[in-house]
PDB file as gemmi writes it, atoms N, CA and C in Angstrom:
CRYST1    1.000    1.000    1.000  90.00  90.00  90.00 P 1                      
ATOM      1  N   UNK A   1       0.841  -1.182   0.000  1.00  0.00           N  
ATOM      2  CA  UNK A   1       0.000   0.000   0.000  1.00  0.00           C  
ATOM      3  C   UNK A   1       0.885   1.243   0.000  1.00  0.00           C  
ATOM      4  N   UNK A   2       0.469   1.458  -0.628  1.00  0.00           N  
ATOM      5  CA  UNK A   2       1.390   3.132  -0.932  1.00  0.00           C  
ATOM      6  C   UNK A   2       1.054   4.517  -0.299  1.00  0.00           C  
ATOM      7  N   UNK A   3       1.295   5.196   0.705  1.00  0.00           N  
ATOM      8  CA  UNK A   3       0.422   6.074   1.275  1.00  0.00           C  
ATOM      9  C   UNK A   3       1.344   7.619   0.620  1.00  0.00           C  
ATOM     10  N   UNK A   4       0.490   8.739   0.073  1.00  0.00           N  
ATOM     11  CA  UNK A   4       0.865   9.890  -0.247  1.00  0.00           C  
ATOM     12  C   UNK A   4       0.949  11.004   0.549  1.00  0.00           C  
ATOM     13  N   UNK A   5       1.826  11.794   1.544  1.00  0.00           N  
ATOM     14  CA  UNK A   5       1.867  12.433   2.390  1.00  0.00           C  
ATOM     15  C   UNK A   5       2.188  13.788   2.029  1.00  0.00           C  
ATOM     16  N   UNK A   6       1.708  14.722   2.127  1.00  0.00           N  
ATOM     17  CA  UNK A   6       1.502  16.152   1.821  1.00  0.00           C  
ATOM     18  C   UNK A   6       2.448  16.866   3.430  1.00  0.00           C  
ATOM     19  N   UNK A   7       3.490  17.867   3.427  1.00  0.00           N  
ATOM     20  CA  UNK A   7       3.800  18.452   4.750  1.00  0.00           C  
ATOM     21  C   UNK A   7       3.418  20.498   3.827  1.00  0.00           C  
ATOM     22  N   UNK A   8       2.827  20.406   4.521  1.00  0.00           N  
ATOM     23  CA  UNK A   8       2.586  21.842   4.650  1.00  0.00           C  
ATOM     24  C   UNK A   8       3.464  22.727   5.378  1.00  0.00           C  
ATOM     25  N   UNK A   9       4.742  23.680   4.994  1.00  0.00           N  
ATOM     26  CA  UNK A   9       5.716  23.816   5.366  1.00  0.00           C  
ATOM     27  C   UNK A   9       4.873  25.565   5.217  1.00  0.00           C  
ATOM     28  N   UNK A  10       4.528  25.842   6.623  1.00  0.00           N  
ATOM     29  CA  UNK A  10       3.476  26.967   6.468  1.00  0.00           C  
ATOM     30  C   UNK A  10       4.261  28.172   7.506  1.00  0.00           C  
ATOM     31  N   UNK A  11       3.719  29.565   7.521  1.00  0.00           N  
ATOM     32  CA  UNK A  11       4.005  29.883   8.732  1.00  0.00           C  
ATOM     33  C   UNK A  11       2.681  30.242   9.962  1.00  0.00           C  
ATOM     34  N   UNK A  12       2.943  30.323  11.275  1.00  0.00           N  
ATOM     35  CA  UNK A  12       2.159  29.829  11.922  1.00  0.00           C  
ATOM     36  C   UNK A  12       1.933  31.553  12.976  1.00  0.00           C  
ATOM     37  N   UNK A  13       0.568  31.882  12.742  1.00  0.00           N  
ATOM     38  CA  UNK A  13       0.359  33.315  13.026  1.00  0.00           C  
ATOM     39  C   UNK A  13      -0.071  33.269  14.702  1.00  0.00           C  
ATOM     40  N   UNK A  14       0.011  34.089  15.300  1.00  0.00           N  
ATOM     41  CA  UNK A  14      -1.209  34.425  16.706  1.00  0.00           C  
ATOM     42  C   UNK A  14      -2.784  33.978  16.205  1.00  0.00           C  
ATOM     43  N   UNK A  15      -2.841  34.666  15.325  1.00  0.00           N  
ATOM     44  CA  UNK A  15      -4.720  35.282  14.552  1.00  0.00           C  
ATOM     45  C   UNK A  15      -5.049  33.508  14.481  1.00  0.00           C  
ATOM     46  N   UNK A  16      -5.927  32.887  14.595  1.00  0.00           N  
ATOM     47  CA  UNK A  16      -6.673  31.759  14.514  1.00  0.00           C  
ATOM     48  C   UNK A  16      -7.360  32.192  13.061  1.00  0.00           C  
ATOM     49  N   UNK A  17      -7.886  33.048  12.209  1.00  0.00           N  
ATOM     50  CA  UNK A  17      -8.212  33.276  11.409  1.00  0.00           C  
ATOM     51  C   UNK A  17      -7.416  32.983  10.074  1.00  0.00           C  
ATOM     52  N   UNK A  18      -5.908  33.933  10.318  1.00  0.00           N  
ATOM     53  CA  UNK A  18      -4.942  33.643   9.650  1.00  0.00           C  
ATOM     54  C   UNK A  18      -4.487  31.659   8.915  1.00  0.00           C  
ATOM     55  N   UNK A  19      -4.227  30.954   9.963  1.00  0.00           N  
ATOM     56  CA  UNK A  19      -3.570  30.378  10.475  1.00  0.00           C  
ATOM     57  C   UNK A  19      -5.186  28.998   9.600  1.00  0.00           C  
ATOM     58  N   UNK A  20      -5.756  29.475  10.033  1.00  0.00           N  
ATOM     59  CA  UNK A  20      -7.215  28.452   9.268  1.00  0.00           C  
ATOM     60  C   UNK A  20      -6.983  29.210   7.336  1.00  0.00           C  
ATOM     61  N   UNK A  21      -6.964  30.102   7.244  1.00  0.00           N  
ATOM     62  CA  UNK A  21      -7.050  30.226   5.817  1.00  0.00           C  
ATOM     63  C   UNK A  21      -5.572  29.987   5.474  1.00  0.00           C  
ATOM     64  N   UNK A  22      -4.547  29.846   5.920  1.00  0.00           N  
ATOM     65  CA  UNK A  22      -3.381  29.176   5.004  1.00  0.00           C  
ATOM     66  C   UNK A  22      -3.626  27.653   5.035  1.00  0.00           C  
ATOM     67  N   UNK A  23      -4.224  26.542   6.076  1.00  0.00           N  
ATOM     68  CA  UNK A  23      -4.424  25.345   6.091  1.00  0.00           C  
ATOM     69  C   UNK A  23      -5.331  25.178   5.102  1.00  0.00           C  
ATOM     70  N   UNK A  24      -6.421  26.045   5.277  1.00  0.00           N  
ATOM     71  CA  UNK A  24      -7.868  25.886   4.098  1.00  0.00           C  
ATOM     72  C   UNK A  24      -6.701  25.473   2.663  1.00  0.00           C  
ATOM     73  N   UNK A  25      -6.257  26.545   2.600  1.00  0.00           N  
ATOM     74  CA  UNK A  25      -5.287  26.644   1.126  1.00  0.00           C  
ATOM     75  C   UNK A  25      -4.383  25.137   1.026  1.00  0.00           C  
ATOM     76  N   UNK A  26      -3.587  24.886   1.736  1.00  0.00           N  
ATOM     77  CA  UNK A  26      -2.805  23.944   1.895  1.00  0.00           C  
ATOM     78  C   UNK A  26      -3.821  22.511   1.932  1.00  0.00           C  
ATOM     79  N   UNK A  27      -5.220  22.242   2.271  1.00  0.00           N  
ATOM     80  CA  UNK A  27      -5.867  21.195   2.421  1.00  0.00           C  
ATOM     81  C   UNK A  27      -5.808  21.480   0.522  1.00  0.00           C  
ATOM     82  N   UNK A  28      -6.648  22.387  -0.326  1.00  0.00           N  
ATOM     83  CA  UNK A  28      -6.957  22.244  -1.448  1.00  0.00           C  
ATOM     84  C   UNK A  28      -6.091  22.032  -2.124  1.00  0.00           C  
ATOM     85  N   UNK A  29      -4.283  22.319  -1.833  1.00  0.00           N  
ATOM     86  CA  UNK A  29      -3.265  22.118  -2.530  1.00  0.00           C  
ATOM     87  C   UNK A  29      -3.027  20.553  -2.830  1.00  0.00           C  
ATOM     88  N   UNK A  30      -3.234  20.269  -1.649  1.00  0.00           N  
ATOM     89  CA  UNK A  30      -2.508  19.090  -1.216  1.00  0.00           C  
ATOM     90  C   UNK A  30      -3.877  17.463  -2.110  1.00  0.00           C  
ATOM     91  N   UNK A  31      -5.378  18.061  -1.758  1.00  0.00           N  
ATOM     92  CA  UNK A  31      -6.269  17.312  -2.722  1.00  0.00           C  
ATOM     93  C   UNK A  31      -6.002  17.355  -3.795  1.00  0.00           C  
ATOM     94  N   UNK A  32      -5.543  18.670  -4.391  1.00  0.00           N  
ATOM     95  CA  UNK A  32      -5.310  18.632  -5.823  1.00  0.00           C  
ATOM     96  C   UNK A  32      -4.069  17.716  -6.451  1.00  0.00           C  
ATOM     97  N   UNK A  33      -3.064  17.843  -5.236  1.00  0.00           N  
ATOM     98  CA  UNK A  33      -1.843  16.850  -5.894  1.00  0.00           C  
ATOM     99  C   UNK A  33      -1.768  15.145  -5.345  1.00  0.00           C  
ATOM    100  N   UNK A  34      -3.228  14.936  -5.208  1.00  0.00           N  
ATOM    101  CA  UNK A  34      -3.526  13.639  -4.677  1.00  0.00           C  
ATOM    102  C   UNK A  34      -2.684  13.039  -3.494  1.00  0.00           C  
ATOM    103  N   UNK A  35      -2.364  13.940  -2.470  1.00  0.00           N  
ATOM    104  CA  UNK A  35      -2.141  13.669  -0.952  1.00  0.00           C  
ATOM    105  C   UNK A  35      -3.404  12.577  -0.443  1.00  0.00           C  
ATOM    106  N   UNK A  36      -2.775  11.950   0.394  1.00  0.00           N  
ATOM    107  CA  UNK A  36      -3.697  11.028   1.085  1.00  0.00           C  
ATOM    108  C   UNK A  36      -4.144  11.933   2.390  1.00  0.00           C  
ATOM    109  N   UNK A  37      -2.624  12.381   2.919  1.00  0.00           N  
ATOM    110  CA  UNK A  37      -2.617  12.731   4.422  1.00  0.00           C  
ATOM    111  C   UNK A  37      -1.733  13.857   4.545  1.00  0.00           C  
ATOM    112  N   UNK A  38      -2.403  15.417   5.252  1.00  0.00           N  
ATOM    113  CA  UNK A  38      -1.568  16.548   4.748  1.00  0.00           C  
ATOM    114  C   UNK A  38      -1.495  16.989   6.259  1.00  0.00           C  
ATOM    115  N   UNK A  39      -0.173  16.976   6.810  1.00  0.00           N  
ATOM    116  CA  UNK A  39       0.767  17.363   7.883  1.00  0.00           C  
ATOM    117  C   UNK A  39       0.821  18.697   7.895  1.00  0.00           C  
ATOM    118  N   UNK A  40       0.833  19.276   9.073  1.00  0.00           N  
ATOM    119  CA  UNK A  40       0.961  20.607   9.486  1.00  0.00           C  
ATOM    120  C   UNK A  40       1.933  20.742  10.601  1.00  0.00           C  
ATOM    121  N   UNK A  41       2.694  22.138  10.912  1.00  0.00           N  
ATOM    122  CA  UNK A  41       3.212  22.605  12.103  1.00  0.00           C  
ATOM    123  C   UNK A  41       3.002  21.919  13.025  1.00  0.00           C  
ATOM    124  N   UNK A  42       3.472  21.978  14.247  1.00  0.00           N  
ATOM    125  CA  UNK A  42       3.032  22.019  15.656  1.00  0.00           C  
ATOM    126  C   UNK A  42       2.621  23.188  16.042  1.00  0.00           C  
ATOM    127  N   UNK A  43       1.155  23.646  16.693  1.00  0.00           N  
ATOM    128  CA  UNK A  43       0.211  24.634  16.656  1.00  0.00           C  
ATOM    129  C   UNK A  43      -0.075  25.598  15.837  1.00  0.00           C  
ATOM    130  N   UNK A  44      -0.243  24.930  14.365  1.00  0.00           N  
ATOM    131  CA  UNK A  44      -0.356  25.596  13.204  1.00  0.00           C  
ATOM    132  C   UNK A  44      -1.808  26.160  13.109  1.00  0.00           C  
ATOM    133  N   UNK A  45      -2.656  26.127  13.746  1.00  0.00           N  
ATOM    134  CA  UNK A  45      -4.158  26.176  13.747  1.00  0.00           C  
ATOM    135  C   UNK A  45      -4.252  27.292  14.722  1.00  0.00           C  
ATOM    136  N   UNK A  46      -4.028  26.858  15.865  1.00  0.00           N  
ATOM    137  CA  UNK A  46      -4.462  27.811  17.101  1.00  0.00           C  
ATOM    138  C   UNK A  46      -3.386  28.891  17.213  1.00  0.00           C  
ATOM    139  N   UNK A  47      -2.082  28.531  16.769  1.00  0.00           N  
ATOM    140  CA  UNK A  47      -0.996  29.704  17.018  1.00  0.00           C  
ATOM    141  C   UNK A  47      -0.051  29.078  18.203  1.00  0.00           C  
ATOM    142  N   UNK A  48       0.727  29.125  18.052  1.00  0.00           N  
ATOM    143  CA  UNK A  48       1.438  28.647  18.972  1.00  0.00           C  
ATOM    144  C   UNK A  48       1.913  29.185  20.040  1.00  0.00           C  
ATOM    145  N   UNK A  49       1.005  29.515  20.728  1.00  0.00           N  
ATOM    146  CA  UNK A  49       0.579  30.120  22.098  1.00  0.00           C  
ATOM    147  C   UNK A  49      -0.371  29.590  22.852  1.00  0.00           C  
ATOM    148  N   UNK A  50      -0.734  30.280  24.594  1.00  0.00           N  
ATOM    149  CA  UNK A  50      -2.091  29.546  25.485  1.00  0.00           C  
ATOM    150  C   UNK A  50      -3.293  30.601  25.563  1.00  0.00           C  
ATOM    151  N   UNK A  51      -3.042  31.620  24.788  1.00  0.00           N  
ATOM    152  CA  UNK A  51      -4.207  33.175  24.459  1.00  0.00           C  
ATOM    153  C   UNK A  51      -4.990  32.710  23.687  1.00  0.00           C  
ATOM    154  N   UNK A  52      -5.577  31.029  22.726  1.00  0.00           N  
ATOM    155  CA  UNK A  52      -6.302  31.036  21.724  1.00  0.00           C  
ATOM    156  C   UNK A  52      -7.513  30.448  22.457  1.00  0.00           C  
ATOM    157  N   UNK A  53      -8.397  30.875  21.965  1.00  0.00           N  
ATOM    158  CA  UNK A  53     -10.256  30.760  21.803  1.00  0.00           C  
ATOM    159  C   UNK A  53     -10.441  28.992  21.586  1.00  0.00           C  
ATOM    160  N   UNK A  54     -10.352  28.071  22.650  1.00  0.00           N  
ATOM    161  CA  UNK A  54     -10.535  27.024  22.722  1.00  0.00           C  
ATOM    162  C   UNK A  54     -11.744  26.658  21.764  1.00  0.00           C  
ATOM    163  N   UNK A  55     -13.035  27.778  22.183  1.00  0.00           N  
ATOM    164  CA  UNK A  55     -14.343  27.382  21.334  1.00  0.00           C  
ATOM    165  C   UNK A  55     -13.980  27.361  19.841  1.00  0.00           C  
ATOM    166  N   UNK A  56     -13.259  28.472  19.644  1.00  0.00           N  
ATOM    167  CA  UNK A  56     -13.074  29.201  18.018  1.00  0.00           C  
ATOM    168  C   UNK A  56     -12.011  28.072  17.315  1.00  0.00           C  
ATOM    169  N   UNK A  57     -11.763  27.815  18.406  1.00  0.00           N  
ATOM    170  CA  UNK A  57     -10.545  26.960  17.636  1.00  0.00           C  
ATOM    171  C   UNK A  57     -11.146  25.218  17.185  1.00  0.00           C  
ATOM    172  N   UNK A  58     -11.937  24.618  18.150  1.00  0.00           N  
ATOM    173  CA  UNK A  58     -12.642  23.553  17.751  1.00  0.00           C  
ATOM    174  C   UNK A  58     -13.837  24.119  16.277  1.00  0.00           C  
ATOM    175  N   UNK A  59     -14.664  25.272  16.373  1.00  0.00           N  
ATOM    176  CA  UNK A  59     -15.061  25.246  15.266  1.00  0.00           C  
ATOM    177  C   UNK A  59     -14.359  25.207  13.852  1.00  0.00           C  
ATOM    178  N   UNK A  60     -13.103  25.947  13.884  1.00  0.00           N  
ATOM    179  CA  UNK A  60     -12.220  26.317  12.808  1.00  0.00           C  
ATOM    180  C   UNK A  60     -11.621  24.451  12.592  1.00  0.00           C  
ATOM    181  N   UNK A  61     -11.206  23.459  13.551  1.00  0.00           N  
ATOM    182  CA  UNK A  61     -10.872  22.367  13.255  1.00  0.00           C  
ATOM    183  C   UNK A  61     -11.790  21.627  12.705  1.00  0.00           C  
ATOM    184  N   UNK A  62     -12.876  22.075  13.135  1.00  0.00           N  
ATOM    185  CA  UNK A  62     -14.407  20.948  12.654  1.00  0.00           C  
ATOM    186  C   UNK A  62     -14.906  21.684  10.929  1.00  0.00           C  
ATOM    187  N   UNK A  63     -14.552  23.102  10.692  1.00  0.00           N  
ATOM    188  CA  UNK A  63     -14.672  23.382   9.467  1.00  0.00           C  
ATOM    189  C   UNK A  63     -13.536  22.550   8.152  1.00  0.00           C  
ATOM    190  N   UNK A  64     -12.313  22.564   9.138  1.00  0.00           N  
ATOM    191  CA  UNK A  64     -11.360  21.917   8.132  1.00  0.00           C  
ATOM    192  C   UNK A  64     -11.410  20.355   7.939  1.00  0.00           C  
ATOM    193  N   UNK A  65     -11.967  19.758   9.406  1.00  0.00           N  
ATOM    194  CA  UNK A  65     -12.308  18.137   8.923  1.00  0.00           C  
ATOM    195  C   UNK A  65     -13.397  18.009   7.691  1.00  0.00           C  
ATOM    196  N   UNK A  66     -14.115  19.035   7.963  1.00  0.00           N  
ATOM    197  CA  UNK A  66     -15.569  18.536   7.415  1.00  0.00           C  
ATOM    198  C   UNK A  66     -14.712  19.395   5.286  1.00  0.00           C  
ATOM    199  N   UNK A  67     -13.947  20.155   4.989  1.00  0.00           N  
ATOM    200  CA  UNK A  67     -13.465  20.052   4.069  1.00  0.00           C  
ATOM    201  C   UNK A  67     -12.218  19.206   3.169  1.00  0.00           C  
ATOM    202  N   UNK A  68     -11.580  18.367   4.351  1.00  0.00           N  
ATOM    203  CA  UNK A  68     -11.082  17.422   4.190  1.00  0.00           C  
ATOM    204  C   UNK A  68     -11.634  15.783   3.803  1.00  0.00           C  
ATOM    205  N   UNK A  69     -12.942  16.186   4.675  1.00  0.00           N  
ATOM    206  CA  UNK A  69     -13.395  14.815   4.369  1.00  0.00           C  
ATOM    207  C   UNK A  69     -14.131  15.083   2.798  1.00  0.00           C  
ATOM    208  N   UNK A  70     -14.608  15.579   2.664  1.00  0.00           N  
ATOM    209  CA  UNK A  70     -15.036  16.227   1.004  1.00  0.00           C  
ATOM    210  C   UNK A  70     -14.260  15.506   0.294  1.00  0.00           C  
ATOM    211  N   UNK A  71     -13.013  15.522   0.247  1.00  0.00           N  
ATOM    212  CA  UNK A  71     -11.884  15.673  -0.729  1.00  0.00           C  
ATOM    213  C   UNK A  71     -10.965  14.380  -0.598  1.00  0.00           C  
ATOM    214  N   UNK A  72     -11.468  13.881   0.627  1.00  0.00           N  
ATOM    215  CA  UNK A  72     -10.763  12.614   1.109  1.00  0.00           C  
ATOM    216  C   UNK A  72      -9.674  12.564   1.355  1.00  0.00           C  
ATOM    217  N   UNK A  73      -8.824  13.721   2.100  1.00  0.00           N  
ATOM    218  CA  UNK A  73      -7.940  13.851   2.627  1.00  0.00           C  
ATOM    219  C   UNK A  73      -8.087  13.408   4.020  1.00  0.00           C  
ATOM    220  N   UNK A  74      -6.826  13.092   4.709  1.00  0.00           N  
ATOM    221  CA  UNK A  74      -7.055  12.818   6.159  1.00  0.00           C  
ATOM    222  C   UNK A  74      -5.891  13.941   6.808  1.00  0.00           C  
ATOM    223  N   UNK A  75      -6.354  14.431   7.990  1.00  0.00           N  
ATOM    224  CA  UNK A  75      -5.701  15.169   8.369  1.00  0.00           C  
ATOM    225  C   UNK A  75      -4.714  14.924   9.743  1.00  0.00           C  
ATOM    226  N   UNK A  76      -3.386  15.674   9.987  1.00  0.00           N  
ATOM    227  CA  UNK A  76      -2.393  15.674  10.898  1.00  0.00           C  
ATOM    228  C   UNK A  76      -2.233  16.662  10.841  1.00  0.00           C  
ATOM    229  N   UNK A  77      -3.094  17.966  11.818  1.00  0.00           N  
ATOM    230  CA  UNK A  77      -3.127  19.237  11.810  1.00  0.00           C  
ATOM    231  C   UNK A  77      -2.893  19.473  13.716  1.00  0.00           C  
ATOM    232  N   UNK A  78      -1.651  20.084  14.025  1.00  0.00           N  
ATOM    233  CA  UNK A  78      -0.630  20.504  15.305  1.00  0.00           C  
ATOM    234  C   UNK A  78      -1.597  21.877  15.565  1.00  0.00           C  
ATOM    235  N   UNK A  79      -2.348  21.844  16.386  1.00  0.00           N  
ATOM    236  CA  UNK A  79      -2.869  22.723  17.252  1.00  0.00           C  
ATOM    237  C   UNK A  79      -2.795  22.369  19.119  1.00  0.00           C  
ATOM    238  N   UNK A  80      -3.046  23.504  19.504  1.00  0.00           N  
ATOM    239  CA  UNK A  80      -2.923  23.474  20.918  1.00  0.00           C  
ATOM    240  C   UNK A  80      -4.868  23.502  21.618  1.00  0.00           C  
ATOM    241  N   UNK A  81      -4.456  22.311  22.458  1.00  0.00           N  
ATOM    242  CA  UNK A  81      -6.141  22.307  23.054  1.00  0.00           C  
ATOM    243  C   UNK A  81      -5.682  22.331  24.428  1.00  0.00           C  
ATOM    244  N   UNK A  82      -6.480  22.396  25.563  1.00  0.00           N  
ATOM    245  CA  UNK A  82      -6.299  22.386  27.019  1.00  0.00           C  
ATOM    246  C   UNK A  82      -6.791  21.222  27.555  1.00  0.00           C  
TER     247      UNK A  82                                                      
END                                                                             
């Protein structure tokens, strides 16, 4: 079995906003070049800090599963939870 691994070599902001629209980008990159499974930072989502919006941050992860699963990507996305 052959598995295709995508690393998203991103940079990783404070803004939770930021930080979701470069992954958004990097999920569609990575479907398009037939990635199986697309790797991110360590706290590439939330920022790599303990100041992020626990709530904001599970919605922003549950927006990117639910566009991953679309596309049939699987995700390994480094965010910080409590």
């Amino acid at each position: 079995m052959n598995l295709r691994i995508a690393g998203a070599q991103i940079p990783v902001f404070e803004e939770l906003d930021r930080n979701f629209n470069t992954i958004m980008y990097a999920v569609n990159y990575a479907a398009e070049q037939k990635a199986d499974i697309l790797l991110t930072p360590e706290g590439a989502l939330s920022g790599y800090h303990n100041r992020f919006s626990q709530v904001e941050t599970e919605k922003a992860l549950g927006e990117l599963v639910c566009a991953a699963k679309a596309k049939k990507l699987g995700l390994a996305i480094g965010t910080c939870f409590y």
